[in-house]
C-alpha positions as CSV (number, residue, x, y, z in Angstrom):
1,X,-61.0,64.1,137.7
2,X,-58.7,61.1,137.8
3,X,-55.0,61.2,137.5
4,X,-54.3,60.3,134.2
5,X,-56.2,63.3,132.9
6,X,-54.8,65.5,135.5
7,X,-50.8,64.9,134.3
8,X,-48.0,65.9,136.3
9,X,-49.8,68.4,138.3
10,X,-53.1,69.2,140.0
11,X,-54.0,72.9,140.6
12,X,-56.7,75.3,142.5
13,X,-57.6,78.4,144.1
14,X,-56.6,78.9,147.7
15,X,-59.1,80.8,150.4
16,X,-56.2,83.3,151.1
17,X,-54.3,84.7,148.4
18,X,-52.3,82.1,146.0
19,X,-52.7,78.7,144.2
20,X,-52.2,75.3,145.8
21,X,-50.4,72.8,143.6
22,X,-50.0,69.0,143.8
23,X,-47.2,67.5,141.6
24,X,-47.1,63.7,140.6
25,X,-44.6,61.5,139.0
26,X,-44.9,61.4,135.6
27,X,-45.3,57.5,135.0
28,X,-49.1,56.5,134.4
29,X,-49.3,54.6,137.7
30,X,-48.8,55.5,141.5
31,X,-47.3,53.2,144.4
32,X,-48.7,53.9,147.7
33,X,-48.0,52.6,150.7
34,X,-50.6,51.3,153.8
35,X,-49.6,50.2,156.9
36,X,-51.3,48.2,159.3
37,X,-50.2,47.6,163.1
38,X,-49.4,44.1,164.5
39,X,-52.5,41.6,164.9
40,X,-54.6,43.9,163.3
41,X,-57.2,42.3,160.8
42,X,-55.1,44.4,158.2
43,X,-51.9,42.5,159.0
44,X,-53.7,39.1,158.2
45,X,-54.7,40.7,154.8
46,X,-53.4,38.6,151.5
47,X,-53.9,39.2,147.9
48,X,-51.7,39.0,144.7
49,X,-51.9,41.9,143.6
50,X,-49.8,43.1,147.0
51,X,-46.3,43.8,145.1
52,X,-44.3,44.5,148.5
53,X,-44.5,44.1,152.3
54,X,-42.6,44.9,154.7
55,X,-42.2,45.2,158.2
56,X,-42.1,48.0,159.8
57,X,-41.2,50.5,163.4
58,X,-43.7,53.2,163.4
59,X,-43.5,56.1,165.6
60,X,-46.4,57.8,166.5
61,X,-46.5,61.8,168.5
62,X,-48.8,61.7,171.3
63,X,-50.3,65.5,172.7
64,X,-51.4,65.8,176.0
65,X,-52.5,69.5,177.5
66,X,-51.4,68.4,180.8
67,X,-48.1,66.1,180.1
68,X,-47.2,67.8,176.8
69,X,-45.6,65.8,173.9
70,X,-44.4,61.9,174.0
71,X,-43.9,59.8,171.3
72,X,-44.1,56.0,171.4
73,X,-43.6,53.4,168.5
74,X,-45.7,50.1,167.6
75,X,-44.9,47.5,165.7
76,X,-46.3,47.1,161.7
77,X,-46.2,46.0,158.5
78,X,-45.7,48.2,154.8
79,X,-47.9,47.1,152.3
80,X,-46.8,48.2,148.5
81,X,-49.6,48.6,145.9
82,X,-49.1,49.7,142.1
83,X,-52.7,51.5,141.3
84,X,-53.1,52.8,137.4
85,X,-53.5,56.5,137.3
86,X,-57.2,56.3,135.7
87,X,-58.1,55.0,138.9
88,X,-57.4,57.4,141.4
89,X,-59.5,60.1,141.5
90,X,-58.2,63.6,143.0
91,X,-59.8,65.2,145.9
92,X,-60.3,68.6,144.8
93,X,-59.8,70.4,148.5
94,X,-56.4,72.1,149.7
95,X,-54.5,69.1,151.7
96,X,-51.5,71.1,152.8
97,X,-49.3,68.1,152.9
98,X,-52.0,65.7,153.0
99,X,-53.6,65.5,149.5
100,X,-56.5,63.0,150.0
101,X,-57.4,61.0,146.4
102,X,-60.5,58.5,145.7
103,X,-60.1,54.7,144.8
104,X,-64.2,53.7,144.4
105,X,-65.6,55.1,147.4
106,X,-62.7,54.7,149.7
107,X,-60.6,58.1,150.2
108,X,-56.9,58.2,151.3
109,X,-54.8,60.9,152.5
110,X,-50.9,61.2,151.2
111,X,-48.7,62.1,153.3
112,X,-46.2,64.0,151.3
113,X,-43.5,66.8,151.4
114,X,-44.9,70.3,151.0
115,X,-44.2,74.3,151.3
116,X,-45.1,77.6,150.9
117,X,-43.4,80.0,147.8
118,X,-42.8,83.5,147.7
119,X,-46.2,84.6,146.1
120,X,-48.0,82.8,148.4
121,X,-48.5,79.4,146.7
122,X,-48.4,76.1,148.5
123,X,-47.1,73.3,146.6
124,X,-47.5,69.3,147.8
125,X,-44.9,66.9,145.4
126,X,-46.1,63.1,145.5
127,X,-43.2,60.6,145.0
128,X,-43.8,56.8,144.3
129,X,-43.9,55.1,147.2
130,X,-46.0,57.6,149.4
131,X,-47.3,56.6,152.6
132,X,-50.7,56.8,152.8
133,X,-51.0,56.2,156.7
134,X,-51.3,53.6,159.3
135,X,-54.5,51.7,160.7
136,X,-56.1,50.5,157.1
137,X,-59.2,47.9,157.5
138,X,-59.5,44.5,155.3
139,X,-61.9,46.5,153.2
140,X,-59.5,49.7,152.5
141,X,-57.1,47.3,151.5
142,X,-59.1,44.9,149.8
143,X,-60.3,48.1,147.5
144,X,-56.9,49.1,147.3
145,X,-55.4,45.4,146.0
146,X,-58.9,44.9,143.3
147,X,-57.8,48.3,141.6
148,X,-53.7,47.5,141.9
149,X,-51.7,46.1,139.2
150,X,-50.3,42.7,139.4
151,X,-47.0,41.9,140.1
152,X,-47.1,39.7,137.0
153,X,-48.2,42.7,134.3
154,X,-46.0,45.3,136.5
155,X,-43.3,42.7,135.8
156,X,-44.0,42.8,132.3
157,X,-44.8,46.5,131.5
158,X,-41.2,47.0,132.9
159,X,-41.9,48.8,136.9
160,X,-39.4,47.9,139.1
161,X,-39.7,48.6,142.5
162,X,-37.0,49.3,145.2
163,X,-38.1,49.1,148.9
164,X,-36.4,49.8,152.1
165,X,-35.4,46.8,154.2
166,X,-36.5,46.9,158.0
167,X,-34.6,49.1,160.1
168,X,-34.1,48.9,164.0
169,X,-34.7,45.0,163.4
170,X,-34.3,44.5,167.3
171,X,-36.8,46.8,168.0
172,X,-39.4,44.9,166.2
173,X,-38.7,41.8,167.4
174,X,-39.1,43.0,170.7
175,X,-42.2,44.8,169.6
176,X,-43.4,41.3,168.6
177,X,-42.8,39.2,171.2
178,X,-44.3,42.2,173.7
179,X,-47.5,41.2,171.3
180,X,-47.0,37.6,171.9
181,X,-47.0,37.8,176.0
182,X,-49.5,40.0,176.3
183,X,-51.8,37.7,174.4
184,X,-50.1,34.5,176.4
185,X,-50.8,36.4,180.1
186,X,-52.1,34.3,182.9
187,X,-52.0,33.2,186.5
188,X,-49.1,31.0,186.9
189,X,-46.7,32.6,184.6
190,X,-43.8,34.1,185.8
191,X,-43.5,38.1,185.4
192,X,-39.9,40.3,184.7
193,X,-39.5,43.6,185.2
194,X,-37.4,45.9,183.4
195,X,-33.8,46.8,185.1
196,X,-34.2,50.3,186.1
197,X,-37.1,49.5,188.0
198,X,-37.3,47.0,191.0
199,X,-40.2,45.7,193.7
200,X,-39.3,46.3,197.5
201,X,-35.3,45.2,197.4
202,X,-33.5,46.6,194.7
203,X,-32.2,44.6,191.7
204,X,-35.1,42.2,192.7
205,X,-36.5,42.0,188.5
206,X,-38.2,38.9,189.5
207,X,-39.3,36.6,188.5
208,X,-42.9,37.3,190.1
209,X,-45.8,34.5,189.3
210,X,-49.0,36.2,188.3
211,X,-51.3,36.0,190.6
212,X,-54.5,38.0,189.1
213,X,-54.6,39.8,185.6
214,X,-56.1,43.6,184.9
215,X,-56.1,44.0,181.2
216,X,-58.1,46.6,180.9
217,X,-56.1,48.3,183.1
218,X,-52.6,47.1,182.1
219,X,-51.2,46.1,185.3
220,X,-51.0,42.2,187.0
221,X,-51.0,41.5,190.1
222,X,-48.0,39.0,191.5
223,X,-46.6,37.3,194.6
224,X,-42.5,38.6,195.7
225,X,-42.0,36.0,198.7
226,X,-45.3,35.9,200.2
227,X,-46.3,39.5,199.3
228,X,-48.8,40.6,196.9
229,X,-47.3,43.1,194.3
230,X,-48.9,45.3,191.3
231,X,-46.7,45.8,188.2
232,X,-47.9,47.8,185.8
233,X,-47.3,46.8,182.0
234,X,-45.0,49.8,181.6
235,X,-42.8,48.0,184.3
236,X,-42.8,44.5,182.5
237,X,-39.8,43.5,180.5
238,X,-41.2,41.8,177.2
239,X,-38.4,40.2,176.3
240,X,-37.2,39.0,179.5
241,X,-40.5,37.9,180.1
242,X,-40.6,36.2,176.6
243,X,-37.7,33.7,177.5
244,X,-38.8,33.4,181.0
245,X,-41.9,31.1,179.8
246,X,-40.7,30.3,176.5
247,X,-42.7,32.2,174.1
248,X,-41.8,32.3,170.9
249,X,-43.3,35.5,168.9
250,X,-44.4,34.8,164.9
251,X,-41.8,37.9,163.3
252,X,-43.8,38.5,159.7
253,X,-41.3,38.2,156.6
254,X,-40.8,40.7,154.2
255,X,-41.2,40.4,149.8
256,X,-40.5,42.5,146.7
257,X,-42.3,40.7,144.0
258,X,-41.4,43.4,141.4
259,X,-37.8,44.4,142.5
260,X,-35.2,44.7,145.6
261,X,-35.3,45.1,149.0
262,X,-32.4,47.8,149.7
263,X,-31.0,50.5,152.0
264,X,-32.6,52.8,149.6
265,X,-35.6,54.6,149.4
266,X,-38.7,53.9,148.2
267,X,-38.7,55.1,144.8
């Protein structure tokens, strides 16, 4: 059943007792939003009928038995699409915060706000502008553009759409120009090290020429006066390592085809 015939809200039986309930916006389209990660095939994606991009820190929660819980952000880029509400189809299966709905044969999960009620219902509310995860291929995002809206007939039928500008703007440069030296790495170039971490005398942060490379294992090996040193990537200093060799990192830009770029939410 697609969402147009469904209306506001989706509902079914739960295993245990109660009813699980999905509510949607009442307009007869839905924005969702994909992200992609830095120099991913995703991030080179282009089409039309994208109404929005923009870049983006995400964080990501890591579980470990052994260490526990970390988290660590990457670098990315929002894409905003306008799909009609004939074609989404609904996943009929309880999501519990992550409703999943059908665009062809591609399937996407939401990632939405949700909660248990008294009588034991669980209810998931979908707001334009819902994320629906990180990591999408050309093809998911080629599906998602052929079934968008344009920017040109949104623009006309009235949507206006209000995105949230970048935030921690330093962050993601630095996340980019990380990107671009890891990609530029080779012997010969000149290795710094972060401040809080030094190589046989302290405040020694280098620079140390790269003598042999271990991406696989994310680590270089360098020469500190004549000795041979190993510096892990978690050691380097990205930026400092950036204007050491003068790299420059490409920093995507960010458009709203159908509206502003704010402080405010998505919406």
């Amino acid at each position: 059943m697609n969402l147009k015939e469904i209306g506001t809200e989706f509902t079914m039986p739960m295993k245990r007792e109660g009813t699980y309930h999905v509510q949607f916006p009442p307009e007869d389209y839905l924005c969702l939003v994909a992200g992609v990660k830095l120099d991913s095939a995703g991030s080179r994606f282009e089409h039309e009928n994208i109404c929005a991009r923009i870049p983006r820190v995400y964080e990501f929660k890591h579980y470990h038995p052994n260490r526990g819980k970390w988290w660590s952000d990457k670098g990315g880029i929002d894409l905003y699409f306008i799909i009609p509400k004939e074609r989404i189809e609904m996943v009929e299966e309880v999501g519990y915060s992550y409703p999943k709905i059908r665009i062809e044969d591609q399937t996407y999960t939401l990632n939405v706000s949700g909660g248990t009620f008294p009588e034991g219902d669980w209810t998931d509310t979908v707001r334009q502008g819902s994320h629906i995860g990180v990591g999408h291929t050309k093809k998911s995002l080629r599906n998602l553009a052929e079934n968008a809206t344009s920017p040109r007939v949104a623009k006309m039928r009235g949507i206006e759409l209000i995105v949230p500008e970048l935030e921690r703007e330093e962050r993601f440069r630095e996340l980019c120009l990380k990107k671009a030296v890891q990609k530029a790495l080779a012997p010969g170039m000149n290795i710094m090290i972060h401040k809080n971490r030094y190589y046989d005398v302290p405040g020694n942060h280098g620079p140390f020429p790269i003598e042999t490379l271990q991406r696989k294992r994310r680590r270089v090996y360098a020469r500190d006066r004549g000795w041979r040193v190993r510096i892990q990537y978690a050691d380097i200093d990205w930026t400092a390592t950036a204007e050491e060799n003068e790299i420059e990192a490409d920093i995507p830009g960010a458009f709203n085809r159908i509206g502003e770029i704010t402080k405010k939410k998505a919406g």
